[in-house]
C-alpha positions as CSV (number, residue, x, y, z in Angstrom):
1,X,93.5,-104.4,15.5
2,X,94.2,-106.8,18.5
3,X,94.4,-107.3,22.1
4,X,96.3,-109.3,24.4
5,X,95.4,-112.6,25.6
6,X,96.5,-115.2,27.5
7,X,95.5,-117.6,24.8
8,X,99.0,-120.3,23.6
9,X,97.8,-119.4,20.0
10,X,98.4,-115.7,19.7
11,X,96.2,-112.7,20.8
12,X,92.8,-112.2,19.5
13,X,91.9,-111.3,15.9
14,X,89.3,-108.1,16.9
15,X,86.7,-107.1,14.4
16,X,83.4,-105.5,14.3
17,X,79.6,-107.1,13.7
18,X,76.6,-104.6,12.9
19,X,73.6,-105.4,13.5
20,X,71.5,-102.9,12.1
21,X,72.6,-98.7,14.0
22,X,74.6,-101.5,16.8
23,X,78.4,-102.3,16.3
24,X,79.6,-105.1,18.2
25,X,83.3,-105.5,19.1
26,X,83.9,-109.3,18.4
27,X,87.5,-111.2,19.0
28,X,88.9,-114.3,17.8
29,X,91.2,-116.9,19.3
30,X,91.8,-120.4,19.2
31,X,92.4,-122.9,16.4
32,X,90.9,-121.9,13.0
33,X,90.3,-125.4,11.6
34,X,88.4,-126.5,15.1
35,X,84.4,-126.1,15.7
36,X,83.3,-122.7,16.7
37,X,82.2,-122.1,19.9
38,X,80.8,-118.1,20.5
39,X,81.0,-117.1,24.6
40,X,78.5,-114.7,25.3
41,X,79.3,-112.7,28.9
42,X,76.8,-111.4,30.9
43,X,76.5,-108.0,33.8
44,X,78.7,-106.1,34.4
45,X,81.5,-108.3,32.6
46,X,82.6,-107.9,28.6
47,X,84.4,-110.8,26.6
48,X,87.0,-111.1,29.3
49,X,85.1,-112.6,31.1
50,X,86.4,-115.8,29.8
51,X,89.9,-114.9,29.7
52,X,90.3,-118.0,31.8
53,X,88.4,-120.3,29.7
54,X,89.6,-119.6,26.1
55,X,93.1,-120.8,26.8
56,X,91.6,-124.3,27.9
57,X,89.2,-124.3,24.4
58,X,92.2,-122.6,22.0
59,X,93.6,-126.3,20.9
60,X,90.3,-127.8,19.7
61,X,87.8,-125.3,18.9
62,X,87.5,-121.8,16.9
63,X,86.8,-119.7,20.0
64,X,84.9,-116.2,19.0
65,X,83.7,-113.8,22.2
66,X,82.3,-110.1,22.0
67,X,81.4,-107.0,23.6
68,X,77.2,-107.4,23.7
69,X,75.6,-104.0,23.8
70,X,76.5,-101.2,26.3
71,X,79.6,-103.1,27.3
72,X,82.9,-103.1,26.4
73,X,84.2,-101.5,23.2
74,X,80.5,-102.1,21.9
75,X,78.3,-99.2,21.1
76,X,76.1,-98.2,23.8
77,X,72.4,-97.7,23.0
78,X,70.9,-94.8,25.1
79,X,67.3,-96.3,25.3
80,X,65.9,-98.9,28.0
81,X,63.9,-100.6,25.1
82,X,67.4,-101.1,23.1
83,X,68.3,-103.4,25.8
84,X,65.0,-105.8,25.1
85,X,65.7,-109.5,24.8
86,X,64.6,-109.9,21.5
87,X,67.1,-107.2,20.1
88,X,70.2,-109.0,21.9
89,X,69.4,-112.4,20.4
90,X,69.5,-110.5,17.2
91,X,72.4,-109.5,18.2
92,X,74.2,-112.9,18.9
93,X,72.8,-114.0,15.8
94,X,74.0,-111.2,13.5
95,X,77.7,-112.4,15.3
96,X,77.0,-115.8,14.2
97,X,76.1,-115.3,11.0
98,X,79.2,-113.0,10.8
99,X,81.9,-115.6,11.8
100,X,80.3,-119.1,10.9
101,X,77.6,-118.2,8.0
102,X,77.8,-122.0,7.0
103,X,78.1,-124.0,9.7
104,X,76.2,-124.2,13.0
105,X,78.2,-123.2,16.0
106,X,78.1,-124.1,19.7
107,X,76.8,-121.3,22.3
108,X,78.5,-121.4,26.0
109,X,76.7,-118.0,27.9
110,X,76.7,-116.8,31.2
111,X,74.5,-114.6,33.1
112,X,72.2,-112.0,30.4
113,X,74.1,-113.8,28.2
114,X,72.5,-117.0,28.6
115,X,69.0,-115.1,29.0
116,X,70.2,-113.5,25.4
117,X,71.5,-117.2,24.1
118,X,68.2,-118.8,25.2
119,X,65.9,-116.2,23.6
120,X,67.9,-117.1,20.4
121,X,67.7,-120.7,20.5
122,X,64.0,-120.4,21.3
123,X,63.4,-118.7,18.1
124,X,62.4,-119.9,14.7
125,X,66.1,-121.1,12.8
126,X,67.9,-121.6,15.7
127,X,68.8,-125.4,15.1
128,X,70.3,-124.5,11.8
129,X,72.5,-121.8,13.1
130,X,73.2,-123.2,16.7
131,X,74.5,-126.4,17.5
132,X,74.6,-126.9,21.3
133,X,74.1,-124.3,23.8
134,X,75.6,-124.6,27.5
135,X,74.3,-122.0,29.4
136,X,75.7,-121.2,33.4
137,X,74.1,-119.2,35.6
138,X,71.4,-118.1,33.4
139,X,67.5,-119.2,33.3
140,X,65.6,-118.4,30.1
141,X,62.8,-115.6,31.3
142,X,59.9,-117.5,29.9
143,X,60.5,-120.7,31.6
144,X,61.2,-119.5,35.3
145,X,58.0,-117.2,34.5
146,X,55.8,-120.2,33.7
147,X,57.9,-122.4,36.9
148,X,56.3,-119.4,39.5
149,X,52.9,-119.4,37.7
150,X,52.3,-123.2,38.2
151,X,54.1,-123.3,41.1
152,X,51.8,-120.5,42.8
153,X,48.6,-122.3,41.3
154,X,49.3,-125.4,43.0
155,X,51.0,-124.4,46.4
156,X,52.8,-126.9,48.5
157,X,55.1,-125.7,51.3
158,X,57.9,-126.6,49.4
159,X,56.7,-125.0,46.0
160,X,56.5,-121.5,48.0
161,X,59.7,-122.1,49.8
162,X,61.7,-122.0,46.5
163,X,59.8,-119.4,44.7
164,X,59.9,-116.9,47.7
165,X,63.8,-118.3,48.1
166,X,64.4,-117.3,44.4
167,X,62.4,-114.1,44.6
168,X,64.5,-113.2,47.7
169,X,67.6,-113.9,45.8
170,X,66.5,-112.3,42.8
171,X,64.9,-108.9,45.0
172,X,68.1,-106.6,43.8
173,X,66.1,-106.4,40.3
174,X,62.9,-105.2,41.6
175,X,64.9,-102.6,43.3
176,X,67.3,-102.0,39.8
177,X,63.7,-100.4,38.3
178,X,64.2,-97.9,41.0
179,X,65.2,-94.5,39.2
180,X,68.9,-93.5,39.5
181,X,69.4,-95.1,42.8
182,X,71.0,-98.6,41.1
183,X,73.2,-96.5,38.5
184,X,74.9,-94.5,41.3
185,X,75.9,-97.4,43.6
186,X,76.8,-100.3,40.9
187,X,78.7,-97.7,38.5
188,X,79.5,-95.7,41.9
189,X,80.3,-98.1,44.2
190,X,80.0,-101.9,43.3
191,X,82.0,-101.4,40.4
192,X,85.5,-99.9,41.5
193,X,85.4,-102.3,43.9
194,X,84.7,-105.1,41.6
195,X,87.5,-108.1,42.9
196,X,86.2,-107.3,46.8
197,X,82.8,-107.7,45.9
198,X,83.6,-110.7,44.0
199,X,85.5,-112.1,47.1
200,X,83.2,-111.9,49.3
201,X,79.6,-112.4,47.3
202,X,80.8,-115.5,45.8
203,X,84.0,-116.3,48.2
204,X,86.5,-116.3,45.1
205,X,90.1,-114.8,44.9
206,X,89.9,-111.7,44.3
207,X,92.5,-112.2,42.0
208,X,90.9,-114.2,39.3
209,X,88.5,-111.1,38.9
210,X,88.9,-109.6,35.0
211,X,87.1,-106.0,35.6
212,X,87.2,-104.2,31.6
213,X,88.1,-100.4,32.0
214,X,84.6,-99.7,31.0
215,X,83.5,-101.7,34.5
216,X,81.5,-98.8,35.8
217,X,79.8,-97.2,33.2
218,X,79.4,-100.9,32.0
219,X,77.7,-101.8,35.4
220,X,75.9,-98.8,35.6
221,X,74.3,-99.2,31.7
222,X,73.5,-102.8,32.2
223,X,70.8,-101.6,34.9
224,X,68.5,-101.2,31.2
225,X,68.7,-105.1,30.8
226,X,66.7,-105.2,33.9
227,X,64.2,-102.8,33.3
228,X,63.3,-103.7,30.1
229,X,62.4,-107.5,30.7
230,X,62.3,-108.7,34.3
231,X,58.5,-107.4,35.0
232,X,57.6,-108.3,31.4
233,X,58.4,-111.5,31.1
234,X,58.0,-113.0,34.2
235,X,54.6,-111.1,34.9
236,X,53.9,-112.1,30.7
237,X,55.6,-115.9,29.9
238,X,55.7,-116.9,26.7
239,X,55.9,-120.4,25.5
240,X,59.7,-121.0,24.2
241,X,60.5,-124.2,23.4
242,X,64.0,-125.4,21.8
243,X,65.4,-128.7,19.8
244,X,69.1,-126.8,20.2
245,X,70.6,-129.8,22.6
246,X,71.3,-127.3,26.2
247,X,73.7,-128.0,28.5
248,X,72.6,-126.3,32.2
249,X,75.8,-125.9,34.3
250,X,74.3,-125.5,37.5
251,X,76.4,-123.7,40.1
252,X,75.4,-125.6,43.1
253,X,76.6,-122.7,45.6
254,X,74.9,-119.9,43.2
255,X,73.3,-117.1,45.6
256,X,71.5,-115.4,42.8
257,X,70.2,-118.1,40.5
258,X,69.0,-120.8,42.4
259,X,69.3,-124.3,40.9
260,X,65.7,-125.1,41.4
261,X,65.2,-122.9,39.3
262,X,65.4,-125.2,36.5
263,X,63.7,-128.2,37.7
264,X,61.1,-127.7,34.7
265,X,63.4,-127.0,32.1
266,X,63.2,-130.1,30.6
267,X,59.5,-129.4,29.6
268,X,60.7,-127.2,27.0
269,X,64.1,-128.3,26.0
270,X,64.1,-132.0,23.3
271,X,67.4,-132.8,24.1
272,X,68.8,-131.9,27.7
273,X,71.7,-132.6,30.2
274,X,72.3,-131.0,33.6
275,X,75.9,-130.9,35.0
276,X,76.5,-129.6,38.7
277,X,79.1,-127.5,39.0
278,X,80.3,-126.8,42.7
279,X,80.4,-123.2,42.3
280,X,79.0,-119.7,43.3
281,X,77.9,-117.7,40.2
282,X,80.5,-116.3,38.6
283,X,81.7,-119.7,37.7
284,X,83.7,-118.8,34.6
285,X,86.4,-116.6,37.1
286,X,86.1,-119.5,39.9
287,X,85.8,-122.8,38.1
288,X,86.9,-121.9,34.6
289,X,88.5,-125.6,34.2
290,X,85.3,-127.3,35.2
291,X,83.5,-124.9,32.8
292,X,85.8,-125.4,29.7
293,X,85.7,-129.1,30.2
294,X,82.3,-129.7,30.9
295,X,81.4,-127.6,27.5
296,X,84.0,-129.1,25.6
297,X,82.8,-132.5,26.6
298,X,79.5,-131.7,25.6
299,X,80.1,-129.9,22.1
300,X,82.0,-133.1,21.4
301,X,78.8,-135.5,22.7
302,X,76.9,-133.3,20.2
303,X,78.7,-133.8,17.3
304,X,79.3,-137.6,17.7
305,X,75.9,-138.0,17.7
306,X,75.0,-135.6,15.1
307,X,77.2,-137.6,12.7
308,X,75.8,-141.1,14.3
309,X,72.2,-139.4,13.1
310,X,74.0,-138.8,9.7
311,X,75.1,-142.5,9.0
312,X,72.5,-144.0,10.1
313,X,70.0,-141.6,7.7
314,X,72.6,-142.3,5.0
315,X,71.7,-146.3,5.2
């Protein structure tokens, strides 16, 4: 089976992943012999989400993007507590294990995607099976949760400016855990109108918007994500620390994740860079050659220095 791309190399090879009563739809592109870097989309998109961005990976890396649960041509788990962090990270990792079982690949995520990526490469095994991870528009949980905490122990004027500026931004979840109400008007009414709200929430062409067929149940189903982990863990943080290097594209004109957000990432992250990126959020539709390049630069930086480490241990 295959589907259409705009990708110089071919359209995508599509298979499946299970991971464990879950399928996964996961699609291949790009050139076979190159690292592999897995995209991991976030609400209400699916893998084309980075239609943009795989053409601009295709010549040098082994580009690999699915459907994550209750999207796409993925199954769709009826249950809020299917949608739990810890069960999507399984997920990515049952994909990675599937396409790259012997060699570590490179993570770029967006949106619940990056919250998915960095609950995975805050677990125990990560560094063997994940290279690099760049991550746009996506905090992990945990860290934003302990950023409020110490922030609100300690207030300064400035402190409570950004935490009530984030909470502001981020008040549309409080309201998602309102029953039926945020199915009706995402699947309802946000979603068929996907490019106009795109156009004018983030200011993009309308025309680089890549809405699946599945956009409105899709929107609609991804309300779950929500309710099963925004009260928990930011009321709840854990401690989640990483030696995966992480890349933070930080969309400098982002409306719903703020870049404060992530000035104490570095607490919890060994090896970390933080690239600007002078977009709104949906930064793989808008900026898709500043994405591509800034993660290809990266996965490159990673594996210089991974086989610097390697000679120099070899001495």
């Amino acid at each position: 089976m295959t589907t259409n791309t705009n990708n110089s190399r071919g359209p995508a090879r599509a298979t499946t992943v299970r991971n464990g009563a879950v399928e996964l739809a996961v699609f291949e592109q790009g050139n076979p012999d190159g690292p592999t870097v897995v995209l991991v989309h976030g609400w209400p998109d699916t893998h084309r989400l980075w239609d943009h961005v795989v053409p601009l990976l295709a010549d040098r890396f082994r580009v690999i993007s699915y459907d994550t649960r209750g999207s796409g041509r993925s199954s769709v788990p009826t249950s809020v507590s299917d949608y739990r962090l810890e069960l999507l990270a399984t997920d990515l990792l049952a994909v990675v294990d599937a396409v790259s079982p012997d060699e570590a690949v490179h993570l770029l995520a967006h949106d619940w995607g990056s919250l998915e990526a960095w609950e995975a490469v805050c677990s125990p095994g990560a560094v063997g099976r994940i290279a690099s991870f760049t991550s746009t528009s996506g905090w992990c949980f945990d860290h934003l949760g302990h950023w409020m905490r110490r922030t609100l122990r300690n207030p300064t004027p400035a402190g409570v400016g950004k935490v009530l500026a984030q909470f502001a931004a981020s008040f549309y979840a409080v309201l998602f855990h309102v029953p039926v109400v945020p199915e009706f008007v995402t699947g309802k009414v946000i979603a068929p109108r996907w490019p106009r709200f795109l156009a004018l929430f983030d200011r993009m062409d309308p025309a680089l918007a890549l809405p699946s067929a599945t956009i409105a149940r899709d929107a609609a189903n991804g309300i779950k994500r929500y309710r099963a982990n925004t009260l928990d863990r930011l009321g709840r943080p854990r401690l989640r620390r990483t030696d995966v290097p992480v890349q933070l594209l930080v969309n400098t004109k982002d409306k719903a994740v703020l870049p404060f957000g992530f000035e104490e990432t570095r607490h919890w992250v060994a090896d970390l860079r933080r690239t600007e990126v002078p977009s709104g959020h949906w930064s793989p539709l808008s900026h898709a050659p500043d994405v591509a390049r800034h993660t290809a630069d990266f996965v490159v930086d990673v594996i210089s220095r991974s086989a610097a480490d390697g000679a120099a241990a070899a001495v």
